[in-house]
C-alpha positions as CSV (number, residue, x, y, z in Angstrom):
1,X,148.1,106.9,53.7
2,X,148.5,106.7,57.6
3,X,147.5,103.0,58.9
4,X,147.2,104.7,62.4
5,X,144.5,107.9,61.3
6,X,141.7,108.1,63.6
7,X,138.8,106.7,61.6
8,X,135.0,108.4,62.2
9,X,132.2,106.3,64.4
10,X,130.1,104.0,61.4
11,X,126.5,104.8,61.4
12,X,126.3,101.0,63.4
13,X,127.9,102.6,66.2
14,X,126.0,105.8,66.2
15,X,122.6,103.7,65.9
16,X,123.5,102.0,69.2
17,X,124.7,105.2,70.7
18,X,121.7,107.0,70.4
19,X,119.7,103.7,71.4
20,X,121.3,103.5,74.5
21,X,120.6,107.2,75.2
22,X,117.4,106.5,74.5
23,X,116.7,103.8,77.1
24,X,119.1,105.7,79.8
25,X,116.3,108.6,79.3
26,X,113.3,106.7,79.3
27,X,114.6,104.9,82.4
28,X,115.0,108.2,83.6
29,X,111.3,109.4,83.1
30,X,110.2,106.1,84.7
31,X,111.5,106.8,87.5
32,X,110.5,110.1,88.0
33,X,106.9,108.8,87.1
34,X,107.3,106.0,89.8
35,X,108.6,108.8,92.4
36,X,105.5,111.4,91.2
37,X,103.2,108.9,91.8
38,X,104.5,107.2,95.5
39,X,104.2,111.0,96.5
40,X,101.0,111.6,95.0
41,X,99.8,108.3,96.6
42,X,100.6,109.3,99.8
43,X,99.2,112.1,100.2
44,X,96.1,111.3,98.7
45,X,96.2,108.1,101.7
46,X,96.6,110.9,104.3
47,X,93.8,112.7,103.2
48,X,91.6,109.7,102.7
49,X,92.6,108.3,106.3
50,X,91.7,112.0,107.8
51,X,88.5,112.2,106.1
52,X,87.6,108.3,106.8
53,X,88.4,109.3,110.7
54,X,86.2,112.2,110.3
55,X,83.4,110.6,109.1
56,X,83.4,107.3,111.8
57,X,83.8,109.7,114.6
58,X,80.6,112.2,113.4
59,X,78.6,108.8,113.0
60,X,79.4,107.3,116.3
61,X,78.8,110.4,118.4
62,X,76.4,112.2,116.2
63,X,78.6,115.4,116.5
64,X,81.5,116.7,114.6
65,X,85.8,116.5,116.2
66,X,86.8,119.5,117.3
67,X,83.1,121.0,117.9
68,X,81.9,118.2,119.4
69,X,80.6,119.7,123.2
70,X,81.1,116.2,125.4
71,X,84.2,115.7,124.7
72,X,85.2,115.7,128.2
73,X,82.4,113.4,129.2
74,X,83.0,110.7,126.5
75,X,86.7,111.1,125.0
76,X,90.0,110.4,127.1
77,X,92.5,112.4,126.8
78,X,94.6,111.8,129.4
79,X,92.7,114.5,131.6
80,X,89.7,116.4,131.2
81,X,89.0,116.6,127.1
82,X,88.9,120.1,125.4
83,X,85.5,120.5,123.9
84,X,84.3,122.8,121.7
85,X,80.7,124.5,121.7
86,X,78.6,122.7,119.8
87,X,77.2,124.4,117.3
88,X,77.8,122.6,114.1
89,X,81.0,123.9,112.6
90,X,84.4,123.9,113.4
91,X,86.1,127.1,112.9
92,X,89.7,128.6,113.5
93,X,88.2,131.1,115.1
94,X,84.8,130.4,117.7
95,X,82.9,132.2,120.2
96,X,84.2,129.8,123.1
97,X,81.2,129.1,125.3
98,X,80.9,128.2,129.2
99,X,85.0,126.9,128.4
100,X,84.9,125.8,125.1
101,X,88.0,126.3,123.0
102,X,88.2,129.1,120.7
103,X,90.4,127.2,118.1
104,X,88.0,124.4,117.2
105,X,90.3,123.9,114.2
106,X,93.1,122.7,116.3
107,X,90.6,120.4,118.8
108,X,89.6,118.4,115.8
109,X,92.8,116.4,116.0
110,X,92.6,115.5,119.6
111,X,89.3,114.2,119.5
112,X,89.8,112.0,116.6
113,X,93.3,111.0,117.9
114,X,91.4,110.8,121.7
115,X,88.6,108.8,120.0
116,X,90.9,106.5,117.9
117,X,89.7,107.3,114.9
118,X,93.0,108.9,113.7
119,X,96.5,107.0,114.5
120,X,98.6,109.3,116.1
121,X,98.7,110.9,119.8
122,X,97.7,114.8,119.1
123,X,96.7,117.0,122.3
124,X,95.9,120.3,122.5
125,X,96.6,122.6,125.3
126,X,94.0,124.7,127.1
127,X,93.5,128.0,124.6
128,X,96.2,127.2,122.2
129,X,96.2,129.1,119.0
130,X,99.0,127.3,116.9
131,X,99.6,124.7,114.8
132,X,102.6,122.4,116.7
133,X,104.1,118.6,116.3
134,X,102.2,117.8,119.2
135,X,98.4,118.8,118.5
136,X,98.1,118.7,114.5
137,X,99.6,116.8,112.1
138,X,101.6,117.2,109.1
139,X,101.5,116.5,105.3
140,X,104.3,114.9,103.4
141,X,106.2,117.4,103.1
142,X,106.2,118.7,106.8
143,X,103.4,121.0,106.8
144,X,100.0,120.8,109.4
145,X,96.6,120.1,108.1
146,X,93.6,122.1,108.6
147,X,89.7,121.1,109.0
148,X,87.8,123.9,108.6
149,X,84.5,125.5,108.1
150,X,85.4,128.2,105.8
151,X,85.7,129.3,102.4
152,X,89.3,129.4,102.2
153,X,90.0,127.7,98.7
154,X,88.9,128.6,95.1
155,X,89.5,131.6,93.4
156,X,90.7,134.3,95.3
157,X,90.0,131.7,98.4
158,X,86.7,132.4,97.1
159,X,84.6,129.4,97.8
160,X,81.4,128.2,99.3
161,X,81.7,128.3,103.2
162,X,81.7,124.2,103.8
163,X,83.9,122.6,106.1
164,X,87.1,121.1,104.1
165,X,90.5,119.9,104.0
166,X,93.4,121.8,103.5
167,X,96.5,119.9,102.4
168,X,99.0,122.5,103.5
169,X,101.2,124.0,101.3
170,X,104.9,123.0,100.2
171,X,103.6,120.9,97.7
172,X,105.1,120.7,94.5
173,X,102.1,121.3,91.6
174,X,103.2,118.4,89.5
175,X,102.1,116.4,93.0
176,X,99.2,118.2,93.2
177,X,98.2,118.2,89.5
178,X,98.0,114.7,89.6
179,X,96.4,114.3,92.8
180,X,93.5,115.9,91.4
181,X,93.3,113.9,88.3
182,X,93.5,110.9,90.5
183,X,90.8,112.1,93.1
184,X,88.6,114.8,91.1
185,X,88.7,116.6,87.8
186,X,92.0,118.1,87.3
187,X,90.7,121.9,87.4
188,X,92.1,123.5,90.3
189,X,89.3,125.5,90.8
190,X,86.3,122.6,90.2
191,X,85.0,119.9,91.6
192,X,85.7,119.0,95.1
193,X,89.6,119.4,95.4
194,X,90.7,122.9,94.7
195,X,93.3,125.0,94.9
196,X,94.6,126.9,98.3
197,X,96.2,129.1,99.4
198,X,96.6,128.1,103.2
199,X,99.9,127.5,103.7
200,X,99.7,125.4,107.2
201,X,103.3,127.2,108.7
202,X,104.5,130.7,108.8
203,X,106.0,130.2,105.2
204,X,104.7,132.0,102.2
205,X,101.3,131.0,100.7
206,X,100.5,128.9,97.7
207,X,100.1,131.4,95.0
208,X,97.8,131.7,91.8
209,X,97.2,133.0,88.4
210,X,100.9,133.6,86.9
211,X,103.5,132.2,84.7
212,X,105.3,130.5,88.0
213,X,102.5,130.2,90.1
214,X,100.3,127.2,90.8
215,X,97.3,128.2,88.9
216,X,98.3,129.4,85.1
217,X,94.6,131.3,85.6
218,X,92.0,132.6,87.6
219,X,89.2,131.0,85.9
220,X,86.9,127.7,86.2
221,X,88.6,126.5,82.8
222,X,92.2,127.5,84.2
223,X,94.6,124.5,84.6
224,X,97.4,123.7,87.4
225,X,101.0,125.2,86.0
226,X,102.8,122.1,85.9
227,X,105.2,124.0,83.5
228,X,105.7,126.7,86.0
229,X,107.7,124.2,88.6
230,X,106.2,125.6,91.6
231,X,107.2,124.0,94.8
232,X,104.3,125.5,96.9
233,X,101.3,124.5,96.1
234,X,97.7,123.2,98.3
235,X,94.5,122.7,98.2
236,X,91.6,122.1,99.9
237,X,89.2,118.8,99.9
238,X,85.7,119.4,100.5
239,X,84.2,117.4,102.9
C-alpha cells in the first residue's frame, strides 16, 4: 500500500467545515439585517423630522408651509418670503392669487426651513416649477420629497385626496417593506403609509402589481414584492 495516498476529509473535519460555513453565513445575514435596518431607520427619521416640522409650524401660525399667505410678513427669508394663497391646501399645482406661488408644493420647504422648523437652508425662486438641491430636499437615496394635497398614492394612485408625504422613489422594497411594518401595517395599500408611485426626479416611477414590481398585487390584501428585488420603490405618508 502507498504510505503517501491522499486520504479522504474524516466526518470531524467535515463537521467543522460545514460549522464554519454556517457561522460565515449567519454573519453574513446579520449584517445585511443591521444594514436593512440603519436604512430603514433613516428614512423613517426623515419622515418623522418632516412631519414633526410640519405640524410645529401649522400650530404656531395657525396656517399650513407652503400655503401659508403671510409668509412675507412673518418668515425671513433672506428677502421678501414666497407665500402661497391661503386656502387650506398645498398643491403642486394652485390658482396663484394677488402673487402667490403656483407651486405651493415646492414653498412648503422654504417656510419650514424660513421658520426653523426644518434644519436645512431651502429657498425657492419666484415661480419655480422644479424640484432642485437648493429649494427641496432629498431622501436617502438622493431623491426630493413631496408635501402634497393630492391623491397620488394607493392603488392606481387611487387614494383619498389628503395632504401626505411622498418618500420619493429609488427605494429599494425590502427598505420599504420594512418601513411599513415599523411605522404601519405592512400592506402597501392600507393604513396610513402606502405605496407610490411619485418618483421625486425625472427617473422612472415606482411600479406595481407584477412579479418584479413593488406591489406583488393590486388589492387591499396584496403585499410588498420583497422577492421581486425592486430597487424603486415609494410611498406616501398620510398626514
Amino acid at each position: 500500500m502507498d504510505a503517501h495516498r491522499q486520504r479522504g476529509f474524516t466526518v470531524l473535519e467535515i463537521a467543522i467545515v460545514v460549522l464554519i460555513v454556517g457561522f460565515l453565513l449567519a454573519g453574513v445575514l446579520k449584517g445585511q439585517e443591521m444594514i436593512t435596518s440603519a436604512k430603514v431607520k433613516r428614512v423613517a427619521g426623515q419622515l418623522d423630522e418632516v412631519h414633526a416640522a410640519y405640524l410645529g409650524f401649522q400650530d404656531r401660525f395657525k396656517a399650513l408651509p407652503g400655503d401659508y399667505s403671510e409668509a412675507n410678513l412673518t418668515l425671513d427669508c433672506g428677502s421678501p418670503c414666497l407665500r402661497g394663497n391661503g386656502d387650506s391646501r398645498i398643491r403642486a399645482s394652485e390658482t396663484p392669487v394677488n402673487g402667490s406661488q403656483a407651486h405651493e408644493d415646492l414653498l412648503v420647504w422654504t417656510h419650514l426651513a424660513a421658520s426653523g422648523f426644518l434644519k436645512g437652508d431651502y429657498r425657492m425662486i419666484d415661480g419655480e416649477s422644479l424640484s432642485t438641491d437648493k429649494n427641496s430636499p432629498k431622501n436617502a437615496y438622493q431623491i426630493y420629497l413631496q408635501i402634497a394635497f393630492d391623491g397620488r398614492y394607493g392603488m392606481n394612485d387611487g387614494g383619498t385626496v389628503r395632504h401626505n408625504l411622498k418618500t420619493g422613489g429609488q427605494i429599494p422594497v425590502n427598505v420599504i417593506n420594512e418601513l411599513d411594518r415599523k411605522v404601519d401595517d405592512g400592506k402597501p395599500y392600507k393604513g396610513a403609509f402606502q405605496f407610490s408611485t411619485y418618483q421625486g426626479n425625472s427617473a422612472e416611477s415606482p411600479t406595481e402589481g407584477g412579479v418584479s414590481t413593488c406591489t406583488n398585487a393590486i388589492d387591499l390584501e396584496s403585499d410588498w414584492n420583497v422577492q421581486g428585488g425592486n430597487t424603486n420603490c415609494g410611498a406616501a405618508t398620510l398626514m
